[in-house]
N, C-alpha and C positions, 0 to 999 in steps of 0.2 A: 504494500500500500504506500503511493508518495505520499510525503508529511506535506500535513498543509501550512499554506501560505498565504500571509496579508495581502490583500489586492487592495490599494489605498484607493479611496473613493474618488478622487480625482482621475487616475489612471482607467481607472473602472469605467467613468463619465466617457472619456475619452474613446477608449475602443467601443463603449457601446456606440459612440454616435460616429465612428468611421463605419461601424458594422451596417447602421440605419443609410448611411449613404452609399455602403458599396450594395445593399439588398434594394435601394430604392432605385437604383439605376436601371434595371428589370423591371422590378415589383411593380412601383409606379406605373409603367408606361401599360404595361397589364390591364392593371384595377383601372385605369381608365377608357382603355378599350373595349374592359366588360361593362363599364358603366354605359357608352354609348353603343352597346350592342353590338361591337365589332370583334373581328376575330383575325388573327394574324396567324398562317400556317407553321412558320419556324416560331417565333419567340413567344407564344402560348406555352407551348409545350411542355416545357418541366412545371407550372403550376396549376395544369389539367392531367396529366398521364400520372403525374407523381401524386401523394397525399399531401404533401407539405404545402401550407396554405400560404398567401403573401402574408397574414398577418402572423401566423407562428414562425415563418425563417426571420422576422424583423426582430423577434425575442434575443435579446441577447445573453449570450453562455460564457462563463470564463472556461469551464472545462472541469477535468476532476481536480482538489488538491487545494485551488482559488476559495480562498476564502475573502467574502466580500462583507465591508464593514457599513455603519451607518444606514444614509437613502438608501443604496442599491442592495442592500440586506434586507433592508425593510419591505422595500418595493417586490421582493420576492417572498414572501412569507405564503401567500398561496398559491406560489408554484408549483407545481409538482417534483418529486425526486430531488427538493431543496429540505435540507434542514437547519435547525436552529444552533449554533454550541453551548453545548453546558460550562458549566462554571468553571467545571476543571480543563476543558481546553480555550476557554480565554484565558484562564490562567499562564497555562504553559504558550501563549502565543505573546502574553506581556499586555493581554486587554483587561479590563476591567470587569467583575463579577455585573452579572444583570449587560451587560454591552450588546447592543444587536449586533450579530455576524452571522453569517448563512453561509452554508457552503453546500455541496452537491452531496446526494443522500447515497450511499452505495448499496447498503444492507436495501432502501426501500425499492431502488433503481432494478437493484437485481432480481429480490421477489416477484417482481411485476415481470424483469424483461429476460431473463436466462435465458430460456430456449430462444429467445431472438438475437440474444449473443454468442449465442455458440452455434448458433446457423449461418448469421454473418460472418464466422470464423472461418467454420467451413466453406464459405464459399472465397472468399477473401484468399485466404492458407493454400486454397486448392486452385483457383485460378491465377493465383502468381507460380505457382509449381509446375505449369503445364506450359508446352511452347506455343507459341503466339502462331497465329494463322493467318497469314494475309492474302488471300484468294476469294474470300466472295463480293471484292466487288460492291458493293453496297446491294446484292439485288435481290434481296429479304424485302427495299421497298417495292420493286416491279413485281415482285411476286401475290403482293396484297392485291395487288388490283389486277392480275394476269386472268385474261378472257372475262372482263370485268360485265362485258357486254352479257353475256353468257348470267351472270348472279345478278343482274341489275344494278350494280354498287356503281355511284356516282360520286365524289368528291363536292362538296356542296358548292366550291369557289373555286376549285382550280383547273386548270387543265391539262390532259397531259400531253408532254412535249414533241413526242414522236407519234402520237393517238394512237386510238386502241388498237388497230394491228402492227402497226410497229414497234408497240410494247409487248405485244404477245411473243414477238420476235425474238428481240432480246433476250425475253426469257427461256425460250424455246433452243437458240443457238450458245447459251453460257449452261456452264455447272453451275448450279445452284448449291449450296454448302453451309448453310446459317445451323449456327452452332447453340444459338438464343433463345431459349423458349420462347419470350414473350415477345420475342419479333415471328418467331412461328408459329406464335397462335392465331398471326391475323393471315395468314396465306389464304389463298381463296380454296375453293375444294381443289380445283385442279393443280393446282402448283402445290400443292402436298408432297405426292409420290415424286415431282420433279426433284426436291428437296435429298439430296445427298446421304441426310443426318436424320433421326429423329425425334428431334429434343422433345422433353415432357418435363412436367414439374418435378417429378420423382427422380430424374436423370438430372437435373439441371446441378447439382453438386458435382458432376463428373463429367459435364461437356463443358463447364465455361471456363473462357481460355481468354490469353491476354491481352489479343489482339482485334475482340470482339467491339467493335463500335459503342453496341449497347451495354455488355457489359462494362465497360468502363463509363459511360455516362450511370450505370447503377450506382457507380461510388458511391455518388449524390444519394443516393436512398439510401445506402446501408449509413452512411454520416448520421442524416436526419432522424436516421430512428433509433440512434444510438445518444441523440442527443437527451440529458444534458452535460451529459459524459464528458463530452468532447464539446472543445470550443465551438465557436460559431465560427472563427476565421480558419477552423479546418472545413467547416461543412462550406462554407461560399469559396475556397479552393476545390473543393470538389462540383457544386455549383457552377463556378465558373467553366469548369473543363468543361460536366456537363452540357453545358452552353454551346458553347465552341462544336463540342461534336455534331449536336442538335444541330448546328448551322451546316455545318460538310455534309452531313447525312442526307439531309433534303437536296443540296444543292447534286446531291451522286443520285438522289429517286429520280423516277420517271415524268414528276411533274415539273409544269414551266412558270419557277418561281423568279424568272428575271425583274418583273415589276414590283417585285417584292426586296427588291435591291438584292437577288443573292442569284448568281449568275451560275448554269449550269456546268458542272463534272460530268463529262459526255462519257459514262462506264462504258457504253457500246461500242467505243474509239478506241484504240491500244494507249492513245495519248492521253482519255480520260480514264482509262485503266491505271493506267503508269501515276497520275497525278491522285488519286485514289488510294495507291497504295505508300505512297511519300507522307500523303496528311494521316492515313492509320498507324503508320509506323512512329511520326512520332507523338499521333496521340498515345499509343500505349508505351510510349518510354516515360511521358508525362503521369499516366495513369499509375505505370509501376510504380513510381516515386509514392504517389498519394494513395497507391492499396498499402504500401508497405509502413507506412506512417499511420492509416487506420488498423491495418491488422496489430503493431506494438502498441495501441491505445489501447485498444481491445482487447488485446491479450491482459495489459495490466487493469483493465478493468474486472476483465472475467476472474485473474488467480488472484488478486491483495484480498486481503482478510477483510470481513465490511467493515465498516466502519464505527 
């Protein structure tokens, strides 16, 4: 268990309100798209697909260990998986008997979340262990909508760039390979059996690998629901990759999001193949860095004694 530590209330103010302005850079532009009813194909995404809401990633977390004095103590008393310290550890910290200080709950963090930490372990432990795969392409998204014509599935706003039978194409002339449950759940019936792999929920501890798009945009979730463990400037470093990949991803599917300012990775081209596999390569060297920084968090969250 790390010993804990005064986080002085000034300091505390501070990263909370860098935090408020690195999540509002997003957040913001978001909540007011959905106030006028509008909808953006890329930069929606991580606060509809994911659970983490704009107003819970605006919360701010010191992490485990942070103990935080005064306001920012106080201000969290109904938090969840915060506690209060007793007398004998303001003592040994040099605070005063009766003093508000709060710091993150481990004993209560873990009753509630175990099996969610030791599932993100396993997947975390297991997909850094495995070698990174750079061959599909991005084309888990053509695959969603392949012989779309066929299921009636329409895109409410976009369109796709080579139409429907020149998407069927693509799909028809690559291997298909997606190693992702959750980008394989949405294949259409026919692009199943085209699918190489055949990820399921049950398998997914032993297919995800390092060089998976979506698994490394997951970081972002496994952060989030490990919060309040872990700081908030680890979860908007994982956030932000998420981000970044969410942008490549669309810009390598089959729709023609150029008026969306995000100009097509032609995957059907050996050139949009090649530039394809340049931006995965080093998002999963990016990734590695930030699985292997949550997995040591999480390791020391799962084995320290509670608290």
């Amino acid at each position: 268990m790390e010993p804990l530590k005064i986080l002085a209330a000034d300091g505390a103010r501070v990263r909370e309100e860098a935090h408020l302005q690195r999540v509002g850079r997003y957040a913001d532009p978001y909540l007011a798209r959905r106030s006028a009813g509008q909808k953006h194909p890329v930069e929606d995404f991580l606060f509809t697909y994911y659970t983490q809401k704009p107003g819970q990633l605006k919360r701010w977390h010191p992490g485990a260990g942070a103990v935080l004095t005064g306001a920012p103590a106080a201000e969290r008393l109904g938090w969840k998986h915060y506690r209060m310290l007793d007398d004998g550890e303001l003592a040994s910290l040099g605070l005063a008997a009766g003093s508000t200080a709060a710091t993150f709950d481990r004993r209560a963090f873990l009753a509630d979340r175990r099996d969610a930490v030791a599932f993100a372990g396993v997947i975390l432990r297991g997909t850094a262990a495995r070698p990174a795969q750079f061959g599909c392409f991005g084309l888990h998204e053509w695959a969603m909508v392949y012989r779309q014509d066929k299921f009636d599935l329409r895109h409410e706003y976009l369109q796709l760039r080579l139409g429907a039978a020149g998407t069927d194409k693509v799909v028809e002339d690559n291997r298909i390979r997606c190693t992702h449950f959750d980008a394989f759940r949405f294949y259409t019936p026919d692009a199943i059996p085209l699918n190489e792999h055949s990820p399921s929920r049950e398998l997914q501890r032993h297919m995800e690998q390092p060089g998976c798009l979506h698994a490394n945009m997951d970081l972002y979730k496994w952060a989030y629901k490990l919060l309040p463990a872990l700081s908030s400037e680890l979860v908007m470093d994982c956030f932000e990759l998420s981000w970044r990949i969410r942008a490549m991803d669309m810009q390598a599917s089959p729709y023609d999001l150029a008026d969306w300012g995000y100009p097509a990775i032609a995957i059907e081209t050996p050139h949009g193949k090649a530039a394809y596999v340049e931006h995965q390569r080093a998002f999963a060297a990016e990734a590695g860095v930030l699985r292997e920084r949550l997995a040591a968090e999480l390791g020391a969250i799962a084995e320290g004694a509670p608290q």
